[in-house]
Each structure stands twice: as structure tokens, then as C-alpha cells.
C-alpha positions as CSV (number, residue, x, y, z in Angstrom):
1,X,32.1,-60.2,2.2
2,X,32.2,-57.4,-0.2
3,X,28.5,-56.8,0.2
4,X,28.8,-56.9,3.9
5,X,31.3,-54.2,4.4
6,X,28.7,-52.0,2.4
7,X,26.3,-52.6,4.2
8,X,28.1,-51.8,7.6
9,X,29.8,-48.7,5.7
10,X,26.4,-47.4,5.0
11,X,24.9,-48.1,8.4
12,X,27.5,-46.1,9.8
13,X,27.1,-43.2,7.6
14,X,23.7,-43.0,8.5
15,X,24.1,-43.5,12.4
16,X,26.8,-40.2,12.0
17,X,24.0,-38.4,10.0
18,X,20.9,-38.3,12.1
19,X,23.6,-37.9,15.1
20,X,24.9,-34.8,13.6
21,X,21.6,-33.8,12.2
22,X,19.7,-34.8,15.8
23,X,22.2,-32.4,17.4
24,X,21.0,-29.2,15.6
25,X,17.5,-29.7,16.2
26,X,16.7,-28.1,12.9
27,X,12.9,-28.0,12.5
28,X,11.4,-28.7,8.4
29,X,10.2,-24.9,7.2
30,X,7.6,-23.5,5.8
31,X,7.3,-21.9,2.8
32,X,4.5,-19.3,2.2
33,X,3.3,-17.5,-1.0
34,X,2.8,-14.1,-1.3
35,X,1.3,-11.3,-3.7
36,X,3.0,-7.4,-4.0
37,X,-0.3,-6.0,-3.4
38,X,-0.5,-2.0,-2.7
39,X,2.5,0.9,-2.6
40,X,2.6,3.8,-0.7
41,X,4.9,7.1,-1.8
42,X,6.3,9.4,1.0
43,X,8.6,12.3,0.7
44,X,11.8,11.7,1.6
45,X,14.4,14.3,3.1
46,X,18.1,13.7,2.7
47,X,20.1,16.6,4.1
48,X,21.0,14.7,7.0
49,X,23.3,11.8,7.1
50,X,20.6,9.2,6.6
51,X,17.7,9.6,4.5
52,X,13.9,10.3,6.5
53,X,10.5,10.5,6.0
54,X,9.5,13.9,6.3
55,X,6.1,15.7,6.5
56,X,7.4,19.4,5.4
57,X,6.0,21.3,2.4
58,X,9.7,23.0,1.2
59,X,12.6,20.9,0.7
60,X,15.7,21.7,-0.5
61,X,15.7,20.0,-4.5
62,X,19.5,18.7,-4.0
63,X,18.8,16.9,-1.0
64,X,14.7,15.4,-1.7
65,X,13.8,11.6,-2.7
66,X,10.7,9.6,-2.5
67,X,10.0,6.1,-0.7
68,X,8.4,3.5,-2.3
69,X,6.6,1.1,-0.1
70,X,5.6,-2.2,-0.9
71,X,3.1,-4.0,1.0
72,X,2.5,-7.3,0.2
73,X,-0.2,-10.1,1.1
74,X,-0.1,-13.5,2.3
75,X,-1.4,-16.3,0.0
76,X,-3.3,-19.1,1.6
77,X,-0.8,-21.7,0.0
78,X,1.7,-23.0,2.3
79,X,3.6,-25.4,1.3
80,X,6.1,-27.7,3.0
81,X,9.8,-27.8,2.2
82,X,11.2,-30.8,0.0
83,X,12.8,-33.6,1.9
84,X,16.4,-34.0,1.4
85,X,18.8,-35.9,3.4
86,X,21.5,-33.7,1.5
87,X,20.1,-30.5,2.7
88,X,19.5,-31.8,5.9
89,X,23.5,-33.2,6.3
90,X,24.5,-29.7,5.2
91,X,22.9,-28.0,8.2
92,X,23.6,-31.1,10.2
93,X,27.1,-30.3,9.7
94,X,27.2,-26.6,10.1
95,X,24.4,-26.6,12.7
96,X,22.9,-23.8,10.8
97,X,19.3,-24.1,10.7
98,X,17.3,-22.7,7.6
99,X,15.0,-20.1,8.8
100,X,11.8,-21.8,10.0
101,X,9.4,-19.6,7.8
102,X,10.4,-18.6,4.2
103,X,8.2,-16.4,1.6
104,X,8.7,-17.1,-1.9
105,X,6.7,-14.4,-4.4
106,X,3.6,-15.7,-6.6
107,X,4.6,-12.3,-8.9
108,X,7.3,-9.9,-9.6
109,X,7.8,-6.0,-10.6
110,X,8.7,-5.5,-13.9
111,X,9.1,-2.3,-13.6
112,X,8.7,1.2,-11.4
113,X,7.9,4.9,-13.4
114,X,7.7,8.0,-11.9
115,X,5.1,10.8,-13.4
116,X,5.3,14.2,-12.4
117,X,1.9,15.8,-12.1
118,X,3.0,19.4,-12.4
119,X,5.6,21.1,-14.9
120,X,9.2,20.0,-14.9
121,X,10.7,22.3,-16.8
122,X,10.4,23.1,-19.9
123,X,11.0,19.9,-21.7
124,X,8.7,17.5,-19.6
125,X,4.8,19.2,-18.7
126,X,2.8,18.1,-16.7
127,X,2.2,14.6,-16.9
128,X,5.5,13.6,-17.7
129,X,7.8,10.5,-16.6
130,X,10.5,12.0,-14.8
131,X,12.1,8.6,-13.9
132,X,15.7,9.1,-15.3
133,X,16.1,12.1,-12.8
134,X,15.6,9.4,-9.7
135,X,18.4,7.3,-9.0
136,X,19.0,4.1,-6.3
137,X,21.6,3.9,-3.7
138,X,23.2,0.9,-3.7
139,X,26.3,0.2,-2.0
140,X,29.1,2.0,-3.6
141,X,27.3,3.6,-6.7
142,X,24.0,5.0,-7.9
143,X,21.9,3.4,-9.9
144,X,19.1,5.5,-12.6
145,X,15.7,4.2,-11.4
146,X,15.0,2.6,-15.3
147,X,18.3,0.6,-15.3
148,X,17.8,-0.3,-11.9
149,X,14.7,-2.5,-12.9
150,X,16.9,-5.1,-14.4
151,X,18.6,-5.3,-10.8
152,X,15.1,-5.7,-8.3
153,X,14.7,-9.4,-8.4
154,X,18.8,-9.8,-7.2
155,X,18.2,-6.9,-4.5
156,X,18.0,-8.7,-0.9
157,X,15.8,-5.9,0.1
158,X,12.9,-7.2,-2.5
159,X,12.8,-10.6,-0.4
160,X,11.2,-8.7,2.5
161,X,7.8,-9.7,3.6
162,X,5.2,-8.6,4.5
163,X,6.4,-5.0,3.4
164,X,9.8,-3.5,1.4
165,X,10.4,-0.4,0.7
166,X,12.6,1.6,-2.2
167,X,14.3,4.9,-1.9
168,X,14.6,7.4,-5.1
169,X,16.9,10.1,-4.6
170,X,16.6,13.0,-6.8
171,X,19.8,13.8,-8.9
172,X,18.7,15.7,-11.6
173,X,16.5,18.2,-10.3
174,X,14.8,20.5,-12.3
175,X,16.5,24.0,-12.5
176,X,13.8,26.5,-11.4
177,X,12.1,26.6,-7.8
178,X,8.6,25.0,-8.3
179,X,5.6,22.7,-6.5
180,X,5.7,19.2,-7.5
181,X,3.7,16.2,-6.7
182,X,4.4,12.5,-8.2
183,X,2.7,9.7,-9.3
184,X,4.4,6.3,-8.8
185,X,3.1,3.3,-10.8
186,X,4.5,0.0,-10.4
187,X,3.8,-2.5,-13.0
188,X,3.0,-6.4,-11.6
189,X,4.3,-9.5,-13.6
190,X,0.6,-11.1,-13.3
191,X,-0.5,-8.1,-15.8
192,X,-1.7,-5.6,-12.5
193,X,-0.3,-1.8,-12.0
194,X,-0.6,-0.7,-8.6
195,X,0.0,3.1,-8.1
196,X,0.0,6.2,-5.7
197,X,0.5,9.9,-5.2
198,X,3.1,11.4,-3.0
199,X,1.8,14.9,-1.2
200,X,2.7,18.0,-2.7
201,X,6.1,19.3,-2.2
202,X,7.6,23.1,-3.2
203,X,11.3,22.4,-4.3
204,X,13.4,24.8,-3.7
């Protein structure tokens, strides 16, 4: 009798589940691989309220950053989610479906230095990283570029596919009106460094 009641309690749990789950419609995703594969640096202006791509050749040096963008490539691995009639409850449930395509990384940035290619000041010549004058907005506070390597891999913003993008925002700017240009090199977990030069740029 014992054994019966089991047997019916079960059958009904699973009648309940693949009602709730049938209801949602949820369809299995995909998950794709892919690569960080080439960056591109652009001057940023940021006088205004929000931050823009700009094009001009004299910036004011209090209000001047530089975007990083990522662009990343699609792996020909594809593979198919794991079955679970857990998972599949949970969204039954909530009728929240998973997003039907997911990209997972094959690598990961280790780390992001910035190299001006003219003189600083007098401290840092030509040829010298500059990173610890860039800092990252994020939410409430700033972050220096070098501590903010420890933070990429929680950033939502690094998920993005098939390209992400970074903004540096120039906070200790060097104290005498010059032309600068920047080399940005991003180091790669898989033992790569991908890197670019921004145009030339007379801060003022």
C-alpha cells in the first residue's frame, strides 16, 4: 500500500511538472564559445553629460578618456545545454525562459595597460604606462584601471558578445598642455596580447 501511494504521489508530481513546464514553452538553449579576438581605441570626449566618441584633435585634458573595444569571434563549438528536470521546474514555475542563445568565453583578459607614446611629463617619457592616470566608472565610484582588472570577469558588461566595450576616463592628467597618442595592449588568458593605437590628440 505504502509502495502504491509512492507511486501515485510521484505520478502526480510529474503530471504538475511537464503541465507547468508545457505552459512556458521554454525552448533547450544553446550555448556558443567564443574568443576576445581584436580591440579598437577611440577618443573619448566627456564634457557633456554622457561620455562620446569624438573625432576632434583638441580636447579639454579634465574632461578626455579613451574606449576600449572588444570584438570577439564565434567558435565553431556549440554545444547543447545540460538536461535537468530541476532547471526546467524552476522556469516552469516562474515561466521565465533562459535566453535561447548563451556565449560562454574560451579565454579571459588578464589584464589592460595603457602606454603613452609621447612625453607625459616629466616623470614618465615617451613610452611610458600611464595606466594609474585612467580610471573606470562604475556605478557609484571610480575605479584605477590596474585595480580594476581584478573586477572584469564580475563586470556584466564583459559578457557581451559579439563586441564590449570599456571606457577610461582621464583623472590624473598630466599638468602641461601637450599632443598625446596611446597604445592600449590587452593581455589574453590563452598567452595572446592584442593591441591598438588611438589617434593623436592635443590636450589642453
Amino acid at each position: 500500500m505504502k509502495i502504491f501511494k509512492l507511486l501515485l504521489l510521484l505520478c502526480i508530481a510529474l503530471v504538475v511538472d511537464l503541465t507547468i513546464s508545457g505552459c512556458c514553452e521554454c525552448v533547450e538553449p544553446l550555448y556558443y564559445d567564443y574568443t576576445n579576438c581584436s580591440i579598437e581605441v577611440a577618443l573619448l570626449d566627456n564634457s557633456e553629460e554622457r561620455a562620446k566618441v569624438t573625432e576632434q584633435s583638441e580636447l579639454d585634458k579634465d574632461a578626455f578618456g579613451l574606449r576600449l573595444k572588444i570584438s570577439r569571434s564565434e567558435n565553431t563549438c556549440m554545444r547543447k545545454a545540460p538536461f535537468s528536470i530541476f532547471s526546467q521546474t524552476a522556469y516552469g514555475f516562474s515561466c521565465d525562459c533562459p535566453p535561447e542563445i548563451q556565449y560562454s568565453p574560451l579565454d579571459s583578459i588578464l589584464n589592460i595597460k595603457i602606454v603613452s607614446l609621447n612625453d607625459w611629463d616629466s616623470e614618465h617619457p615617451a613610452g611610458s604606462d600611464v595606466s594609474d592616470a585612467f580610471f573606470v566608472n562604475k556605478r557609484t565610484e571610480f575605479i584605477a584601471l590596474p585595480e580594476y582588472d581584478e573586477y572584469l570577469d564580475e563586470d556584466p558588461e564583459y559578457a557581451d558578445f559579439p563586441e564590449t566595450y570599456f571606457d577610461f576616463f582621464l583623472m590624473a592628467p598630466p599638468s602641461q598642455e601637450a599632443t598625446h597618442q596611446f597604445q592600449v595592449t590587452v593581455e589574453i588568458s590563452d598567452g595572446r596580447t592584442i593591441q591598438n593605437i588611438s589617434n593623436t590628440i592635443k590636450l589642453k
